[in-house]
C-alpha positions as CSV (number, residue, x, y, z in Angstrom):
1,X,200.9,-17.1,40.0
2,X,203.3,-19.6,41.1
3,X,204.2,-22.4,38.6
4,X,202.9,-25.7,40.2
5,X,199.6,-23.8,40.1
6,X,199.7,-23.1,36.4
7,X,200.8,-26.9,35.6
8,X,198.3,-28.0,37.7
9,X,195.9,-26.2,35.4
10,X,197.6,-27.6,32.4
11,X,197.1,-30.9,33.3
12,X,193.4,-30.5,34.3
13,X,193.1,-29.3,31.0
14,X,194.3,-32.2,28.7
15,X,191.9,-34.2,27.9
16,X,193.3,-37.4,27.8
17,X,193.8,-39.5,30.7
18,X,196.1,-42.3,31.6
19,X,196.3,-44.0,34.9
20,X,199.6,-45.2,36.2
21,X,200.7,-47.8,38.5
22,X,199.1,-47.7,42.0
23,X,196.2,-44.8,40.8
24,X,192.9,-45.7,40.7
25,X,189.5,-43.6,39.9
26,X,187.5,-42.6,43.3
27,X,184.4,-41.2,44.2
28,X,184.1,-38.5,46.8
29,X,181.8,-39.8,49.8
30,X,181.9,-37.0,52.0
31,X,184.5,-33.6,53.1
32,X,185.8,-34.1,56.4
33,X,187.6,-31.2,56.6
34,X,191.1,-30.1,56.9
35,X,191.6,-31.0,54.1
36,X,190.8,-34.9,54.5
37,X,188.4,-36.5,52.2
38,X,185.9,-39.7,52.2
39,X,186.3,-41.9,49.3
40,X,184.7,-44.6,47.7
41,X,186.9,-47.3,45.5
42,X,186.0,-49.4,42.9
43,X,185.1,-52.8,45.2
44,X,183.0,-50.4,47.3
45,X,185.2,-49.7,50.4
46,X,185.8,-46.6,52.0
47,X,188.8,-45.0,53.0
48,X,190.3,-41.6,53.9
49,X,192.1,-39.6,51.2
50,X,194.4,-36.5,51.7
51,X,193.5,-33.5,49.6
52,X,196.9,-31.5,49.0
53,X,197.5,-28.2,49.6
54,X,198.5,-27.5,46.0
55,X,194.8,-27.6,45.3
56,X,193.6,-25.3,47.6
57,X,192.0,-22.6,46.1
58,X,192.5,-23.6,42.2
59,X,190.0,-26.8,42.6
60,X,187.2,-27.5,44.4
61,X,185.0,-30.8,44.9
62,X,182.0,-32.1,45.9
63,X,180.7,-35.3,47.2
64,X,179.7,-37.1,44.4
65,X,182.9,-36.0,42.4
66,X,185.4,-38.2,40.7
67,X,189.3,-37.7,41.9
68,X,192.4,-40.0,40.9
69,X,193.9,-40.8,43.4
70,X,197.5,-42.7,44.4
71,X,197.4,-45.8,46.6
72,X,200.6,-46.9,46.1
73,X,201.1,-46.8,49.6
74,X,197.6,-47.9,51.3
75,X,199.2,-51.5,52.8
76,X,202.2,-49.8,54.2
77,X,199.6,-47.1,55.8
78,X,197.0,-49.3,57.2
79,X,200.0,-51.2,58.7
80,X,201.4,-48.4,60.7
81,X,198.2,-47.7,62.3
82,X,197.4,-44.2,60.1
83,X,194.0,-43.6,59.2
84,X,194.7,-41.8,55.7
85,X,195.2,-44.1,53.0
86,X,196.2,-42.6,49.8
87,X,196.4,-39.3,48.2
88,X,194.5,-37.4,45.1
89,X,196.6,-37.0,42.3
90,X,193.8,-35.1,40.0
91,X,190.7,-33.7,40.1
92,X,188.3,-35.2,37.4
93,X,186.2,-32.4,35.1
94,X,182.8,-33.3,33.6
95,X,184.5,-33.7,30.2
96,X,187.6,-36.4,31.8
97,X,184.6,-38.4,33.3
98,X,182.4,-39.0,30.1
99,X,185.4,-40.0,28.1
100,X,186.9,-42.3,31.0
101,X,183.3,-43.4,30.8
102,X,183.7,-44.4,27.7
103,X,186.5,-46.4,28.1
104,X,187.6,-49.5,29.9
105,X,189.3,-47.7,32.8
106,X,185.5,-46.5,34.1
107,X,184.7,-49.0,37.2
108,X,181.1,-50.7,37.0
109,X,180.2,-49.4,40.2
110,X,180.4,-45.9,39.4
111,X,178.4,-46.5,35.8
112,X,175.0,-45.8,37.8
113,X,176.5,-42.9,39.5
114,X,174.8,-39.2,38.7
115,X,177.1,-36.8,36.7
116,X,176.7,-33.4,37.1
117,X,177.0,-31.4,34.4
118,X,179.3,-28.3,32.9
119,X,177.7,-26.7,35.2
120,X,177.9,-28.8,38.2
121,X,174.5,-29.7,38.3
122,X,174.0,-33.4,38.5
123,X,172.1,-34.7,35.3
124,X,168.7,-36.2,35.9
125,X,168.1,-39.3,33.7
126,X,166.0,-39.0,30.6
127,X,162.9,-41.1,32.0
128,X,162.9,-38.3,35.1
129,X,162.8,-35.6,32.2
130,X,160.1,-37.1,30.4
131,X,157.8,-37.5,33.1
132,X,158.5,-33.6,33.8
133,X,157.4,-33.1,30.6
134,X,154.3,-35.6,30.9
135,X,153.4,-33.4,34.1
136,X,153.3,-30.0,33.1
137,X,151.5,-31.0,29.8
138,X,148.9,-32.8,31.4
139,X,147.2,-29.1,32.9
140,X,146.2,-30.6,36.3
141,X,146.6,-28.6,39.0
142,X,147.9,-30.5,41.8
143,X,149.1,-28.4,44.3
144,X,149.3,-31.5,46.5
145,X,152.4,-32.3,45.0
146,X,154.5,-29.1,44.6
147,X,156.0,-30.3,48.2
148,X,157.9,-33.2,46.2
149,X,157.8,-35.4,48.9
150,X,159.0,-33.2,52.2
151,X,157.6,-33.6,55.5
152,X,155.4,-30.9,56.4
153,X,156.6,-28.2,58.1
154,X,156.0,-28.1,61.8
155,X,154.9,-25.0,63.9
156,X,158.3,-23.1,65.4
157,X,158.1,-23.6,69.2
158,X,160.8,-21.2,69.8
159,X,157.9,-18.4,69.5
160,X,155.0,-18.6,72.2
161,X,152.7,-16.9,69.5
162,X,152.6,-16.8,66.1
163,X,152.7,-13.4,64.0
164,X,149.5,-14.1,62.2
165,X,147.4,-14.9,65.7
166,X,148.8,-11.7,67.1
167,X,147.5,-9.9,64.4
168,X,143.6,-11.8,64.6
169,X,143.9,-10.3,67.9
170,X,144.8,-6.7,67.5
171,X,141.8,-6.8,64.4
172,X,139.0,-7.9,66.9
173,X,140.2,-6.0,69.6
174,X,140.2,-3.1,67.3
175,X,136.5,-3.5,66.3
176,X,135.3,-3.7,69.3
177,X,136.8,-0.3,70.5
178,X,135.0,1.1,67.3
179,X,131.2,0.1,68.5
């Protein structure tokens, strides 16, 4: 394994965080591919981000996850007419997010934002747990609302008839061969 890959697991590792000059804590908003991200700043304003090479195959993200990245150079970027803005510096872990939290780094916008989990499973909130729980306790069976809340599904068009009416058929054309 080449070195800058086994630093760049080192770093993801520490725990502590510090942000220098020009870095600021992002939210992912959407892959674009190529290694281009979406991402969301702390005032609410979108802009492209460059994912680097370096992380290719060592981390992965997600929309919804947390990167640092370096904007040192957004003005100067905008101004020559480039569409890419800055440049992630660092993944953030589950761990690195609930102790940035913590602190006074943490942008207010991002406090109502989802985490997911060690597992990478976004947390639900405790209220949406408890009324889980109120649910399966209460021993109604309700099988109007298994769909939780998706259209429902509409008949596939790409087939002139259905599997099930083909077989109604071949039944009743069956029985009456019999008599």
């Amino acid at each position: 394994m080449k070195g800058g890959r086994k630093n760049l697991k080192k770093a993801a590792e520490e725990g502590n965080l510090i942000l220098e000059d020009g870095q600021s804590i992002m939210q992912v908003v959407s892959l674009r591919g190529s290694n281009l991200i979406e991402v969301m700043d702390r005032k609410g304003e979108k802009s492209l981000a460059l994912f680097p090479a370096k992380f290719q195959k060592s981390m992965w993200i997600k929309r919804g996850s947390f990167v640092v990245v370096d904007e040192s150079g957004k003005e100067k970027a905008l101004e020559s007419g480039s569409k890419v803005a800055c440049i992630v510096s660092q993944v953030l872990f589950y761990e690195q997010v609930r102790m940035l939290q913590k602190s006074t780094e943490w942008p207010e916008i991002f406090k109502s934002a989802a985490l997911p989990d060690s597992k990478g499973s976004p947390n639900k909130s405790t209220s949406q747990q408890e009324e889980k729980k109120l649910d399966l306790n209460d021993g109604d069976d309700d099988t109007d609302e298994d769909d939780d809340g998706l259209p429902p599904l509409e008949a596939n068009m790409n087939r002139t008839r259905p599997a099930d009416l083909l077989m109604d058929e071949d039944s009743n054309s069956g029985s009456d061969t019999d008599s």
